[in-house]
N, C-alpha and C positions, 0 to 999 in steps of 0.2 A: 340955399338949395330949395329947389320947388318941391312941392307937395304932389304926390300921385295925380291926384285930382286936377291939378291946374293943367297937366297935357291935355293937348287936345283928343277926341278920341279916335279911333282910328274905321276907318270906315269897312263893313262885314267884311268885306270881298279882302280886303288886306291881314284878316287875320285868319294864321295857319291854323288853327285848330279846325275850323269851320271847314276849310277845304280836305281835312283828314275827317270830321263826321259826312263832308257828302262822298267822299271819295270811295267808302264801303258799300253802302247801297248802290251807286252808280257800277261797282266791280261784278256785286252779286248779278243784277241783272245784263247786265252785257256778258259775263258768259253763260247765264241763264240761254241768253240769246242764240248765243256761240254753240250751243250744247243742242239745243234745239233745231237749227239750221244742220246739225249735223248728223243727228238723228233721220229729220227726215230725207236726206240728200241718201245716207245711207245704209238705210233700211233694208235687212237682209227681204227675197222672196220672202214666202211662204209657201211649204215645203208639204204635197200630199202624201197622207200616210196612205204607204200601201198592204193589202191582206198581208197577214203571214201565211210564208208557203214551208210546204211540210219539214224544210230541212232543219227550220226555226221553232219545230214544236219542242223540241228538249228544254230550248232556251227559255220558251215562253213560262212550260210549264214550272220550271224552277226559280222565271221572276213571279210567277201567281203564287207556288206554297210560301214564298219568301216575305210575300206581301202578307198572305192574311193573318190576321189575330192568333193568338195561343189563347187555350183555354184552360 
């Protein structure tokens, strides 16, 4: 029986571990990619805020007491 040693060894590209540590990095960025092409393809407008008009002051005014501090 031969000894470990005496195989010949195998050359990088043939062994599977190596193609499982490039294989993670190589996923993260290609949907890094994926995510970004997709973003920018579709990017909501941007939407102008307009005055409140008086029907809205009830609302307003009980998101402002809601909002500020207690003392």
């Amino acid at each position: 029986m031969a000894a470990p040693s005496d195989r010949p060894a195998l050359a990088w590209w043939r062994v599977r571990m190596v193609w499982l540590v490039i294989a993670g990095p190589a996923l993260v960025v290609s949907a890094g990619a994926v995510t970004t092409v997709l973003a920018a393809r579709g990017a909501d407008p941007v939407v102008s805020a307009k005055p409140p008009t008086a029907s809205q002051a009830p609302a307003i005014q009980a998101r402002n007491h809601a909002a500020t501090p207690k003392r």
